[in-house]
Backbone as CSV, one residue per row, in Angstrom:
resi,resn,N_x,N_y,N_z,CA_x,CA_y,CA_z,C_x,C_y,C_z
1,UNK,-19.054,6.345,-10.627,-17.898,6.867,-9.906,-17.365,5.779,-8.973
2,UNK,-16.236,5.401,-9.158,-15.902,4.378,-8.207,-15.637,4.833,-6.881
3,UNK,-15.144,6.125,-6.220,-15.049,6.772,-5.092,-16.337,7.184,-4.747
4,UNK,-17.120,6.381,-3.686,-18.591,6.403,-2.855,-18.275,7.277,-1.857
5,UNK,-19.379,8.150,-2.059,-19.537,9.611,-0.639,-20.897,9.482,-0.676
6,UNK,-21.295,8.898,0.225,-22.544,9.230,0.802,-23.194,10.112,1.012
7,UNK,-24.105,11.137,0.641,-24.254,12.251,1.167,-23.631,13.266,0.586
8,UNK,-22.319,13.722,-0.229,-21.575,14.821,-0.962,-22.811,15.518,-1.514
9,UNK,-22.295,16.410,-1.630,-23.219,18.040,-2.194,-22.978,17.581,-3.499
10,UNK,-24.353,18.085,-4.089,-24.672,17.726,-5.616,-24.251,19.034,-5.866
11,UNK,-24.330,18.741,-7.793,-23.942,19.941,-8.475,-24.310,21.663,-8.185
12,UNK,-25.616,21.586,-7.282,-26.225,22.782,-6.705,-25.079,23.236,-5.545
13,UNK,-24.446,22.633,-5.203,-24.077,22.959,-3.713,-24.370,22.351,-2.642
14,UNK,-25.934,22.027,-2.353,-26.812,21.770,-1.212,-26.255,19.591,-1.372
15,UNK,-26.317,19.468,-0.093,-26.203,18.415,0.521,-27.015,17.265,-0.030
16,UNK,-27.084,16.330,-0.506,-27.800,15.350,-0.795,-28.762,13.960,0.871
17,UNK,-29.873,14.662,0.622,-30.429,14.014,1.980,-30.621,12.126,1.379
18,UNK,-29.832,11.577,2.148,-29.865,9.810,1.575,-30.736,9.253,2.410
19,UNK,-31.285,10.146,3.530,-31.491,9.658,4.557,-33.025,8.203,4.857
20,UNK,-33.667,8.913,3.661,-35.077,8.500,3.616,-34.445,6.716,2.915
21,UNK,-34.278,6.417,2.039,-34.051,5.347,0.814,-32.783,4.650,1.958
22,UNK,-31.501,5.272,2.222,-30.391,4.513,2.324,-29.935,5.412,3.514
23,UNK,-29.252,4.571,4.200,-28.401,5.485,5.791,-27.507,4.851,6.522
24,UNK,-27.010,5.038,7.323,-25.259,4.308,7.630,-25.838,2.920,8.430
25,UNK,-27.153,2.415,8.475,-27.162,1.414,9.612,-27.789,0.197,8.199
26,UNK,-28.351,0.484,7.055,-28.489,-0.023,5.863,-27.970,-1.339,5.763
27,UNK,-28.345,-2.475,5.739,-27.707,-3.753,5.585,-28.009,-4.342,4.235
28,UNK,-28.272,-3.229,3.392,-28.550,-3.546,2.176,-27.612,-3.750,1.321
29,UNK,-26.673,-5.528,0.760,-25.591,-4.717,-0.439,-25.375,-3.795,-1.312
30,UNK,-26.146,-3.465,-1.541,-26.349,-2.071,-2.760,-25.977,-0.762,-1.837
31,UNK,-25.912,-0.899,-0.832,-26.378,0.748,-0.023,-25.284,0.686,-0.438
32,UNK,-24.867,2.448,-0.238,-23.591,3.447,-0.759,-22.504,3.677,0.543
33,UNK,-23.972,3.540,1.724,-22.921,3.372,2.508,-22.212,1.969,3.203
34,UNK,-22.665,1.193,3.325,-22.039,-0.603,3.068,-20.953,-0.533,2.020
35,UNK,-20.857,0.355,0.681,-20.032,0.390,0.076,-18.555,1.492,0.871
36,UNK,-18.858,2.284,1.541,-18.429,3.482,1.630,-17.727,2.882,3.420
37,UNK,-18.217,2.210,4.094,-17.647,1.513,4.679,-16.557,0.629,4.618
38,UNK,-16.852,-0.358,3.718,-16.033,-1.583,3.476,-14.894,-0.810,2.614
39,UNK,-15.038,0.401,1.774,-13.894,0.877,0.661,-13.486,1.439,2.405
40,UNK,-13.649,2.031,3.041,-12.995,2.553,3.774,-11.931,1.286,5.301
41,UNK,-12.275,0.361,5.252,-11.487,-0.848,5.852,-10.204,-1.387,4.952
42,UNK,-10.550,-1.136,3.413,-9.682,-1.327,2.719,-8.404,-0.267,2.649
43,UNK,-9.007,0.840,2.583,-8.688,2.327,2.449,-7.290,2.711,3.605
44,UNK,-7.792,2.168,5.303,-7.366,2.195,6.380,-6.030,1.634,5.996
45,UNK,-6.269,0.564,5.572,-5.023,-0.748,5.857,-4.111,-0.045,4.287
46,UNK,-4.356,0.480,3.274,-3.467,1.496,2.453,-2.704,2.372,3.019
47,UNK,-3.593,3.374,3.466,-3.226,4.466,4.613,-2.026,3.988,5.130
48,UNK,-2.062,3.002,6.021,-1.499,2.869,7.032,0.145,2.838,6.214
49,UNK,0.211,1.116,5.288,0.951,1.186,4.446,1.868,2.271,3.607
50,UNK,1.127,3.221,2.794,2.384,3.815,2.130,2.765,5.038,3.198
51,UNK,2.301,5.240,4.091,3.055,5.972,5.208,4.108,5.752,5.669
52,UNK,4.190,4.437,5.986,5.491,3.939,6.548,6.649,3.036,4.890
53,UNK,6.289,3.383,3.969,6.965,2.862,2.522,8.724,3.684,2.884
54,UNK,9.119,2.904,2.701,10.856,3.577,2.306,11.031,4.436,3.655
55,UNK,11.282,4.021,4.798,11.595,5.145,6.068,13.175,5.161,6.040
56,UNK,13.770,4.818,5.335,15.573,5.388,4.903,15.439,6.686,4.476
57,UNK,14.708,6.902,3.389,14.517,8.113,2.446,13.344,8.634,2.420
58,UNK,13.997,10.182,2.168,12.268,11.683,2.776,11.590,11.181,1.665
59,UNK,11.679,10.519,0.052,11.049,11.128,-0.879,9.946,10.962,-0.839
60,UNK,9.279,10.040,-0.255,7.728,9.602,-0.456,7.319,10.575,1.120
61,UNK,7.733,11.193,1.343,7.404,12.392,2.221,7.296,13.731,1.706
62,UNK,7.618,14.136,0.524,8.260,15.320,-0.112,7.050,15.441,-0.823
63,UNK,6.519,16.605,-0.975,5.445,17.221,-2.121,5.631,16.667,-3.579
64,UNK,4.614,15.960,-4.046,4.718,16.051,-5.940,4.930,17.628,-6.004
65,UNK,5.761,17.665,-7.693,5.866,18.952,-8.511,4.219,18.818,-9.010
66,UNK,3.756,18.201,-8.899,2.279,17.946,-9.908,0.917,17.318,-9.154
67,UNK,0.546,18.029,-7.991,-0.459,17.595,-7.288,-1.854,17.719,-8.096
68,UNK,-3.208,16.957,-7.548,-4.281,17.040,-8.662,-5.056,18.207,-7.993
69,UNK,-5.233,19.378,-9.022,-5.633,20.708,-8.255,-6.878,20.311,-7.681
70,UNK,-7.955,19.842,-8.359,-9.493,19.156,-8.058,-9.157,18.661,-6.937
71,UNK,-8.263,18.307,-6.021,-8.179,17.425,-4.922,-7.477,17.946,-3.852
72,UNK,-6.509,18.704,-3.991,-5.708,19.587,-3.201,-6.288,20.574,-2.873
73,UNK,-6.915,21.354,-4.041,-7.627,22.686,-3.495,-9.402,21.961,-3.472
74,UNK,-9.679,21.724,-2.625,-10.927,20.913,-2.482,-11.642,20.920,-0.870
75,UNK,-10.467,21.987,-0.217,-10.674,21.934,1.252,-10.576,20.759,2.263
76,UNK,-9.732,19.894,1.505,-9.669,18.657,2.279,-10.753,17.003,1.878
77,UNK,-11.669,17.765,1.283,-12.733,16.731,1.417,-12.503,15.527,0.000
78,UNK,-11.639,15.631,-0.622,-11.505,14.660,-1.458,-10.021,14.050,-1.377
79,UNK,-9.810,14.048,-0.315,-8.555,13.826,0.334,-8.567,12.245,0.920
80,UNK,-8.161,11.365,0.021,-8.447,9.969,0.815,-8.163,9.779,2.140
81,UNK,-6.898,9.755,2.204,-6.910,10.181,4.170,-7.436,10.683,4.576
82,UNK,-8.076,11.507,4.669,-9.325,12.544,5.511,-10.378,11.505,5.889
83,UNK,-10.442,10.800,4.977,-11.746,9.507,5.559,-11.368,8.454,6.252
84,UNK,-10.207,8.370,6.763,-9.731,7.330,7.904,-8.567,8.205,8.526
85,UNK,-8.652,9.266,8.581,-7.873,9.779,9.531,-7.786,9.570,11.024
86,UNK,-6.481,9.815,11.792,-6.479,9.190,13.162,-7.580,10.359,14.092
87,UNK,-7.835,9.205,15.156,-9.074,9.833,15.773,-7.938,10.308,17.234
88,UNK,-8.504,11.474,17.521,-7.907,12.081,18.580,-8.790,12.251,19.730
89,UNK,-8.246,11.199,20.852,-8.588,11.107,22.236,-8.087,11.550,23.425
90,UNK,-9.425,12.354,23.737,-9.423,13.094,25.131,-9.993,12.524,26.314
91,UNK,-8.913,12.688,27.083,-8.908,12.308,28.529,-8.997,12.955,29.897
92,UNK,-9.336,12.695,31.137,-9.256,13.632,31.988,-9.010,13.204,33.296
93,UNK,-7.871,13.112,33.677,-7.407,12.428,35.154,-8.078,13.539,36.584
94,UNK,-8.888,12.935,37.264,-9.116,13.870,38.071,-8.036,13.163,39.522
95,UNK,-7.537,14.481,39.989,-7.052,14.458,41.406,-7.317,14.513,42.750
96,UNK,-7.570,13.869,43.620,-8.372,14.721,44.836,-7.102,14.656,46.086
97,UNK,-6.860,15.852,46.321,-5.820,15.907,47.537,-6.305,16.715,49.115
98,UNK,-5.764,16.983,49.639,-6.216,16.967,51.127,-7.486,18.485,50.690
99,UNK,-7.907,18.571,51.896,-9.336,19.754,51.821,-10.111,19.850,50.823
100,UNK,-10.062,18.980,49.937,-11.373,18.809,48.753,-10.955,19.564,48.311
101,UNK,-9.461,19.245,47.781,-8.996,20.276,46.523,-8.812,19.083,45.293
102,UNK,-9.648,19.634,44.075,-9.537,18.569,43.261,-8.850,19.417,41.983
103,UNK,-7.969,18.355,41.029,-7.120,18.810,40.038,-7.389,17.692,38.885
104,UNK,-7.797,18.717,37.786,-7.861,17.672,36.715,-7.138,18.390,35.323
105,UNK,-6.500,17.437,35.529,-5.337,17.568,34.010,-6.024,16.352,33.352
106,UNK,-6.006,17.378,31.610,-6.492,17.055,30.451,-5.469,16.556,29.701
107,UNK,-5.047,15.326,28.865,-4.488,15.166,28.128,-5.271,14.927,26.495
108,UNK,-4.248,15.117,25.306,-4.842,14.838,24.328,-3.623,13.423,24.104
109,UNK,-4.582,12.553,23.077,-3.308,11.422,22.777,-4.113,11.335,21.047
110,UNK,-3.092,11.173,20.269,-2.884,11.242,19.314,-2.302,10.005,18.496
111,UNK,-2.605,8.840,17.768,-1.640,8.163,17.199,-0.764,8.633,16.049
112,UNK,0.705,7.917,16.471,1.518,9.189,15.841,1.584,9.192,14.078
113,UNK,1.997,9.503,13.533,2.115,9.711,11.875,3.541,9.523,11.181
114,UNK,3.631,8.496,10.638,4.934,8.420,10.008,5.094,9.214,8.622
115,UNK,4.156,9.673,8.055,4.286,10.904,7.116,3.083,12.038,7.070
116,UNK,3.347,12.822,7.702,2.197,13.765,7.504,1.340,14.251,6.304
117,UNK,0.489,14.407,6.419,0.101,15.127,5.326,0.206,16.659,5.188
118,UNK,0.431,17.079,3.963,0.739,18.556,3.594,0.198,19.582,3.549
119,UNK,0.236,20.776,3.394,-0.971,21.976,3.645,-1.485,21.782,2.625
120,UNK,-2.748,22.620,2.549,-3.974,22.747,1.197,-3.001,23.229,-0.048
121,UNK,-3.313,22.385,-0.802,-2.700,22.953,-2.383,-1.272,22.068,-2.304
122,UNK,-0.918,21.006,-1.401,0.189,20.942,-2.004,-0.044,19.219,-1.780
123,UNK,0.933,18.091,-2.230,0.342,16.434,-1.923,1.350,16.028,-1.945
124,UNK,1.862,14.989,-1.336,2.870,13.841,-0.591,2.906,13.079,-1.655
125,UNK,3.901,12.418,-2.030,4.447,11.785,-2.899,3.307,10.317,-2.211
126,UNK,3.014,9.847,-0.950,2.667,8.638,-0.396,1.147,8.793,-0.801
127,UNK,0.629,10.507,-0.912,-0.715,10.271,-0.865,-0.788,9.901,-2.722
128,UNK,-0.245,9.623,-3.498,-0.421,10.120,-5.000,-0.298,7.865,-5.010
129,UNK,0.579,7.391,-4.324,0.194,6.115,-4.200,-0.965,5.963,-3.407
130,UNK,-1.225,6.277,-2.332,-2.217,5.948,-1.751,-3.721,5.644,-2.627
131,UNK,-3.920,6.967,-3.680,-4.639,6.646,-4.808,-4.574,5.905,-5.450
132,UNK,-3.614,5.325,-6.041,-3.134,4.292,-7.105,-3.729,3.427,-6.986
133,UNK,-3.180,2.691,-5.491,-3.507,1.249,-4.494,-4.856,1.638,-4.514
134,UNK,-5.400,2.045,-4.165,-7.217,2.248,-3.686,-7.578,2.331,-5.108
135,UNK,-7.310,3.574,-6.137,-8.174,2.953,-7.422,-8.125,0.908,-7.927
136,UNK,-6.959,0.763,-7.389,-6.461,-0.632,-7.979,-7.347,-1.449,-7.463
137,UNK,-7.558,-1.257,-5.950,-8.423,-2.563,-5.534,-9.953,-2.402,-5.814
138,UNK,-10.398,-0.939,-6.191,-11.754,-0.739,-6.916,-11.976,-1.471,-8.360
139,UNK,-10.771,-1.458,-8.694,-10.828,-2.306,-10.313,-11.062,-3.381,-10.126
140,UNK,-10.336,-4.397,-9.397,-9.670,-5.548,-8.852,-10.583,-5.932,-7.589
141,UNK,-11.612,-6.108,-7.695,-12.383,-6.315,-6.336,-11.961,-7.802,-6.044
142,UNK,-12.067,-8.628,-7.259,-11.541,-9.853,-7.018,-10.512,-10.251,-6.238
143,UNK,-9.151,-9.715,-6.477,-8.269,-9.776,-5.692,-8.402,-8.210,-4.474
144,UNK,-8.947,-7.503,-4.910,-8.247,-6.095,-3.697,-7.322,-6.139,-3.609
145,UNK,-6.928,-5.215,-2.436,-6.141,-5.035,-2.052,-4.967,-6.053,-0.792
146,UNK,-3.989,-5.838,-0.742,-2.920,-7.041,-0.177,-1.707,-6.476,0.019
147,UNK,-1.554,-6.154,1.453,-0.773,-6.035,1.800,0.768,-6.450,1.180
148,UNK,1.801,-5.471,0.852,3.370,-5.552,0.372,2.912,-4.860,-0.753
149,UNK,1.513,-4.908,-1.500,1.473,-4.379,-2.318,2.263,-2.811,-2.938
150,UNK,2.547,-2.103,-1.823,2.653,-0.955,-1.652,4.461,-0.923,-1.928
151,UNK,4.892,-1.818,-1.411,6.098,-2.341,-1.674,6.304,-2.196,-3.225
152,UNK,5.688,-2.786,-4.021,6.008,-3.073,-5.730,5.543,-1.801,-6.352
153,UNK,4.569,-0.906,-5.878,4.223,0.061,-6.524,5.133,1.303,-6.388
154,UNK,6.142,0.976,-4.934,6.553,1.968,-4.589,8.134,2.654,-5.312
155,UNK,8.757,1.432,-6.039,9.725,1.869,-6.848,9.531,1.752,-8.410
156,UNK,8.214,1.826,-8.427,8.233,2.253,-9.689,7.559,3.115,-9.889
157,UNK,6.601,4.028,-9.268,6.190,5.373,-8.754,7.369,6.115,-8.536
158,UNK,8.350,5.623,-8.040,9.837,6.841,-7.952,10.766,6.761,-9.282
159,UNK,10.258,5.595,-10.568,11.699,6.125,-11.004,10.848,7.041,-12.025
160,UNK,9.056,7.327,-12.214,8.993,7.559,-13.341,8.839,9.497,-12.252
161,UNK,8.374,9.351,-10.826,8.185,10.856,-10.924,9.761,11.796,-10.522
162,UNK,11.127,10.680,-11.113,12.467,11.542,-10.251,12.789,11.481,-12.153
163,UNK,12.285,10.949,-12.831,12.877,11.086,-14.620,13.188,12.222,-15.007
164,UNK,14.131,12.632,-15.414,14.827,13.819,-15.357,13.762,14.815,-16.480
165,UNK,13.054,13.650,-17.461,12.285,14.559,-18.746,11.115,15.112,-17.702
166,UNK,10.802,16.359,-17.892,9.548,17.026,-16.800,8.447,16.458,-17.326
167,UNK,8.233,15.945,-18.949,6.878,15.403,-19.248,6.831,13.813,-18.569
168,UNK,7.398,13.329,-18.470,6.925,12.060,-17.469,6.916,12.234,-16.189
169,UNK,7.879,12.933,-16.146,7.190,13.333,-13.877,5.902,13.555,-14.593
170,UNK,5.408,14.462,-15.220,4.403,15.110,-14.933,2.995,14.038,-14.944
171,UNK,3.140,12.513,-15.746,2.064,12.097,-15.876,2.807,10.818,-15.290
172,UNK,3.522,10.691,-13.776,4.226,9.819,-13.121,2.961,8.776,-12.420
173,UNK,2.010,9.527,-11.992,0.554,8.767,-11.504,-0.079,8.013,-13.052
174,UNK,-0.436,8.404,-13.718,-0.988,7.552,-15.052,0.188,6.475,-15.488
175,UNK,1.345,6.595,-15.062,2.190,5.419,-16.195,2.556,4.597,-14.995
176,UNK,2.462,4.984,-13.541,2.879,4.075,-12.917,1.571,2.752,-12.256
177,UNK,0.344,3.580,-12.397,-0.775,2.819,-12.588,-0.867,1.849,-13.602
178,UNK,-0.656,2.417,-14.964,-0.284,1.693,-15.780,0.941,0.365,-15.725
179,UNK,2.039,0.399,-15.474,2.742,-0.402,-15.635,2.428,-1.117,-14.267
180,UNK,1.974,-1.002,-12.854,1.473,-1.131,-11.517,0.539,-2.570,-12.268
181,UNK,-0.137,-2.162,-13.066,-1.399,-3.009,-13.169,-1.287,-4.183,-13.901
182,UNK,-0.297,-3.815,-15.199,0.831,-5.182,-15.918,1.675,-5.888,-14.824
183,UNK,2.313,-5.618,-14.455,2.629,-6.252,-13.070,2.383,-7.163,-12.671
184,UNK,1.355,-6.360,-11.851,0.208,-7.353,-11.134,-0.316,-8.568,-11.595
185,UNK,-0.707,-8.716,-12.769,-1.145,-9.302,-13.952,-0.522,-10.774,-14.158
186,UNK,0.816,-10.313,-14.075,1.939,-11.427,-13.359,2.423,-12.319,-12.494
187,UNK,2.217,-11.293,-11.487,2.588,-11.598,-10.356,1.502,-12.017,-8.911
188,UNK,-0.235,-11.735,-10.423,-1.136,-11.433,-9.006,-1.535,-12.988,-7.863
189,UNK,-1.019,-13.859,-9.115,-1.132,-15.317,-8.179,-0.187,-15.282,-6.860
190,UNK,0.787,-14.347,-6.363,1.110,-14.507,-5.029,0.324,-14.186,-4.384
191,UNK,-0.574,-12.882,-4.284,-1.252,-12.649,-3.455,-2.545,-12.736,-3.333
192,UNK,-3.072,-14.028,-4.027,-4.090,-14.687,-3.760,-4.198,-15.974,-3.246
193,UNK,-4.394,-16.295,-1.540,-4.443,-17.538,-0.793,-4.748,-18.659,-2.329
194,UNK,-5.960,-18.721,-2.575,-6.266,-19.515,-3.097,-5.526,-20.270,-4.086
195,UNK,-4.641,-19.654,-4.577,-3.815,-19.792,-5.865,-2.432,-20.100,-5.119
196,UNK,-2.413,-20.376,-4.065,-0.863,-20.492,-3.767,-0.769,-21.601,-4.567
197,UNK,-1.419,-23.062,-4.505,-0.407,-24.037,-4.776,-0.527,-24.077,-6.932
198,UNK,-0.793,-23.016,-7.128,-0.996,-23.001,-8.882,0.375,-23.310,-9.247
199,UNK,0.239,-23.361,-10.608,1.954,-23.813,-11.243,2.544,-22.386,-11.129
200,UNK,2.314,-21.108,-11.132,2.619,-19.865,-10.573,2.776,-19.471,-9.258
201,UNK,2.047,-20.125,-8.423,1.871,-19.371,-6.932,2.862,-19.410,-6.228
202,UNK,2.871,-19.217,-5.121,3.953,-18.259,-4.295,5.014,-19.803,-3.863
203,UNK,4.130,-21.106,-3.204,4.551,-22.498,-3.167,5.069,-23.053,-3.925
204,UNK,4.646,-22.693,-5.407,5.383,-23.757,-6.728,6.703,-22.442,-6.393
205,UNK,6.860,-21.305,-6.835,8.119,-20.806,-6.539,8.817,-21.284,-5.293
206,UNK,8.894,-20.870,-4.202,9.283,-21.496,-2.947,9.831,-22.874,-3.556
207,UNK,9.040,-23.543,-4.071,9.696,-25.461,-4.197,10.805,-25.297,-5.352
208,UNK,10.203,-24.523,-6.171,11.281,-24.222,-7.156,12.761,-23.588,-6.871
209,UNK,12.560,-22.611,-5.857,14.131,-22.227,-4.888,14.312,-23.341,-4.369
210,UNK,13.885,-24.194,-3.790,14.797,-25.424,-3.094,15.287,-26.012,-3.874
211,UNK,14.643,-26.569,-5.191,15.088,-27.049,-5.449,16.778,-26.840,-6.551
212,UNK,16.755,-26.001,-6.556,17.685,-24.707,-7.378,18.507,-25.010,-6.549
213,UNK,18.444,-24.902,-4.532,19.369,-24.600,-3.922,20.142,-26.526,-3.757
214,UNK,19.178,-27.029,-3.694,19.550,-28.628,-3.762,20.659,-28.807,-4.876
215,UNK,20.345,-28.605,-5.835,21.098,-28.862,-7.304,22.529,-28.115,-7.046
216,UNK,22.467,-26.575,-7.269,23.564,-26.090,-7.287,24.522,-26.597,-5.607
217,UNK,23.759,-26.143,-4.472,24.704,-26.237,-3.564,23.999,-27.400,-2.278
218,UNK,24.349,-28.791,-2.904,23.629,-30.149,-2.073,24.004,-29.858,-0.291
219,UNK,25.012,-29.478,-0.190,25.678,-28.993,1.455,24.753,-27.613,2.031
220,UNK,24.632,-27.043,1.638,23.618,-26.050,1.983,21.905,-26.049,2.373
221,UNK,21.594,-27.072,1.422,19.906,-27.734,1.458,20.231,-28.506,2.647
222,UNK,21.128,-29.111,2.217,20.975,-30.233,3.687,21.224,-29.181,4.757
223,UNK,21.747,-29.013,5.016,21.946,-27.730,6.008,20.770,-26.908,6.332
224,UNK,20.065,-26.662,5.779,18.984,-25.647,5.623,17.607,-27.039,6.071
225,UNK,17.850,-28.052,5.602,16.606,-29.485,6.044,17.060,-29.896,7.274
226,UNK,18.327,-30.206,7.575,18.534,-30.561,8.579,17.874,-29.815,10.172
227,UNK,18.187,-28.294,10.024,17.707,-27.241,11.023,15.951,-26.573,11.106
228,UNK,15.813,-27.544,9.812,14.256,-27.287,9.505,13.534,-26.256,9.266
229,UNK,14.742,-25.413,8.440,14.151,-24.438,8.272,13.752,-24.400,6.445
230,UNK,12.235,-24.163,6.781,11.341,-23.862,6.189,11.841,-23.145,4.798
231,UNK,11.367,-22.864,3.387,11.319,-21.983,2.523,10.741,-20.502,3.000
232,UNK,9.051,-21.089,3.347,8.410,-20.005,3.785,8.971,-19.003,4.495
233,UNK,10.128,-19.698,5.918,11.001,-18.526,6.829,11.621,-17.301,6.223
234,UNK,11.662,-17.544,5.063,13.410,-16.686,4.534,12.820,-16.408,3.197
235,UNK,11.793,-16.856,1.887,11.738,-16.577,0.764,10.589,-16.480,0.317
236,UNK,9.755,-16.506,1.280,8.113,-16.129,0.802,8.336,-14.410,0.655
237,UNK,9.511,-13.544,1.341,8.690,-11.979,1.126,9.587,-11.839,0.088
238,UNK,10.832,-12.614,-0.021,11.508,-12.133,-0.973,10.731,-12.161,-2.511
239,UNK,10.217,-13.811,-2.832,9.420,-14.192,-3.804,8.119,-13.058,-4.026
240,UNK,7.832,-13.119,-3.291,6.437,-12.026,-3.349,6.532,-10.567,-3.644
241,UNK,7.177,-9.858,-2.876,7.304,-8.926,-2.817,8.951,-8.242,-4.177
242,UNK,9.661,-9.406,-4.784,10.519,-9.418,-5.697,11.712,-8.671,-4.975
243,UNK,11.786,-8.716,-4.321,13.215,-8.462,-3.283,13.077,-7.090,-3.220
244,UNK,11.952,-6.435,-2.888,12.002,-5.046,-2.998,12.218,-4.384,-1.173
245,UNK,12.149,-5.367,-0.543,12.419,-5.572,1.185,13.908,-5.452,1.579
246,UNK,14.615,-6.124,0.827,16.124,-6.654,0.760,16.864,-6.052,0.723
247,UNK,16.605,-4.945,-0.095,17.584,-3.909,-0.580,17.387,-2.556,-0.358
248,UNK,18.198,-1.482,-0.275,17.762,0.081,-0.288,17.548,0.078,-1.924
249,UNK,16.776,1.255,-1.729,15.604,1.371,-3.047,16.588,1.530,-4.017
250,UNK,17.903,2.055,-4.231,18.289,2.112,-5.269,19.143,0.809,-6.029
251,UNK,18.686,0.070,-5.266,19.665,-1.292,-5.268,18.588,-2.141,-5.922
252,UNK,17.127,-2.035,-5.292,16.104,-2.586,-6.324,15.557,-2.531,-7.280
253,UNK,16.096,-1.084,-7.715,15.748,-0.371,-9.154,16.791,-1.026,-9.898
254,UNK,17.918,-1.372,-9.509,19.121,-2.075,-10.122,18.872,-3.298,-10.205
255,UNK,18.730,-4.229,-9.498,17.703,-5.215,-9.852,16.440,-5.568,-10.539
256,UNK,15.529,-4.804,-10.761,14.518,-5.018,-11.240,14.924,-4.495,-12.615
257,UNK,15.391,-3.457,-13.147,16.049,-3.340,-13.952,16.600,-4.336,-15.204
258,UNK,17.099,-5.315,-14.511,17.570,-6.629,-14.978,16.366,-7.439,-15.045
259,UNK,15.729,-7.762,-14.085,14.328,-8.966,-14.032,13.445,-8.402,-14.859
260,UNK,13.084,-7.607,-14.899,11.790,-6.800,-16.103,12.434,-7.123,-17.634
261,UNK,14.008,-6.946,-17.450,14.546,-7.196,-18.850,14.641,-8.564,-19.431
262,UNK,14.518,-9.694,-18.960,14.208,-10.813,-19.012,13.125,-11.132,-19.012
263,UNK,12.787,-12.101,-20.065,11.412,-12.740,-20.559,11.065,-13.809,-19.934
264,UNK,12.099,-14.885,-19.272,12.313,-15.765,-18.101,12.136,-15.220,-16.846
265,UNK,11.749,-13.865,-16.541,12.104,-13.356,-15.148,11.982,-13.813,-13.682
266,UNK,10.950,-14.894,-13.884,10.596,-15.481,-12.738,11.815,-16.490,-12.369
267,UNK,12.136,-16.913,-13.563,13.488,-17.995,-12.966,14.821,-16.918,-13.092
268,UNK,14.497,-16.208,-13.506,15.726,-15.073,-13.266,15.921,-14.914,-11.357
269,UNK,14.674,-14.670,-11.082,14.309,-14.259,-9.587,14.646,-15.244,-8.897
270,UNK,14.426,-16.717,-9.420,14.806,-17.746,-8.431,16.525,-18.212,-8.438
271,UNK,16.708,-17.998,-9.530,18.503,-17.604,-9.782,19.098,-16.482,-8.717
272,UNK,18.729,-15.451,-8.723,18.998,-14.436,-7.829,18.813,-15.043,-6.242
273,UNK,17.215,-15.277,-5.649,17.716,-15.847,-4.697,18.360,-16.650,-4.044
274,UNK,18.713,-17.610,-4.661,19.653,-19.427,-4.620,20.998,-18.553,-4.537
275,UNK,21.453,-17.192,-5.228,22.425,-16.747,-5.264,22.843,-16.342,-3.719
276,UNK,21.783,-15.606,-3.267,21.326,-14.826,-2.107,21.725,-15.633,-0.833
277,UNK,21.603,-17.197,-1.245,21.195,-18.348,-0.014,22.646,-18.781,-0.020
């Protein structure tokens, strides 16, 4: 099972005692919970991500038509957010004013939520990525997980669960994992440090826009060298992230649209930005 619970109730019902063999202070690589930890640091920094995905538009706020019943009706506990949920802190100001009259007001503080989660039985369009990204970096330990990621998964998770045919909403999580993971496949040398300077990585692109912008428009590069400004300033999120930052979402579906349709796409992309500049 790639999702580690320490401790979950076995098939009987009754609680599984780990306590004797393995336990949360375990510095053993193998322990479940060293695993169940570290998936959960990864887990956090997801969370955080497709919460705040697309804040123009409710949709990745809005209930799937097709939540996973095993998980929704589950009482919460197979609820990836539930395991890094925000911790709520209590406080207590005490007062002391004349005659040893003392006053203490309680506050609660809360960090706030840019998409809530939904009642029992029903799931957020953000939590159905939230899975995606977290199965992905369980596959992918090599690379994990990486931030913007959430970015590339996130318009193509909307065009397959808004498809007007009800049989592809309905299996919008399986095809967008699917095509999520071809992708990647592609594109995964940006978001691996190591690989920046590859004949793929995020640097050979970057040099490749300059030099695009040199050729077509020589007054502009110089312009752009002269003030010293950098590639990295202005075309590392575009490059990386495929201009999915740049635009309102329906403008990148219109774009990508075109770049997916091209077999050149990467110099399609560097065409587009030189256009951009």
């Amino acid at each position: 099972d790639l999702i580690v619970t320490p401790g979950e109730a076995n098939s009987d019902g009754e609680r599984v005692d780990v306590t004797l063999h393995d336990h949360p202070l375990n510095l053993n690589p193998d322990s479940k919970w060293q695993t169940y930890f570290k998936d959960n640091e990864v887990l956090l920094q997801i969370d955080k991500d497709v919460r705040r995905l697309c804040p123009d538009i409710s949709f990745f706020q809005q209930g799937t038509d097709y939540p996973r019943k095993e998980i929704v009706n589950a009482s919460g506990q197979r609820r990836l957010h539930h395991r890094v949920q925000h911790t709520v802190l209590r406080s207590a100001n005490v007062e002391r004013k004349g005659l040893g009259v003392t006053k203490i007001a309680v506050s609660v503080r809360k960090a706030t939520e840019d998409y809530a989660p939904l009642a029992e039985g029903g799931e957020a369009h953000w939590e159905v990525l939230e899975r995606i990204l977290f199965l992905y970096a369980k596959l992918n330990p090599g690379q994990g997980y990486v931030q913007g990621m959430n970015e590339i998964v996130g318009p193509i998770y909307h065009a397959f669960a808004c498809d007007p045919d009800q049989t592809w909403r309905e299996h919008a999580e399986a095809d967008t994992f699917f095509c999520f993971t071809n992708l990647m496949s592609e594109i995964r040398d940006f978001f691996i440090k190591s690989l920046d300077e590859a004949e793929f990585g995020i640097n050979s692109m970057m040099s490749k826009l300059t030099t695009q912008v040199k050729v077509n428009d020589p007054e502009v590069w110089m312009r752009l060298h002269q003030q010293e400004l950098c590639p990295q300033y202005y075309s590392f999120r575009w490059l990386t992230l495929l201009l999915s930052q740049e635009f309102p979402l329906p403008d990148v579906m219109r774009i990508w649209d075109s770049l997916f349709a091209d077999e050149n796409r990467f110099s399609f992309l560097i065409h587009i930005c030189c256009a951009m500049i």
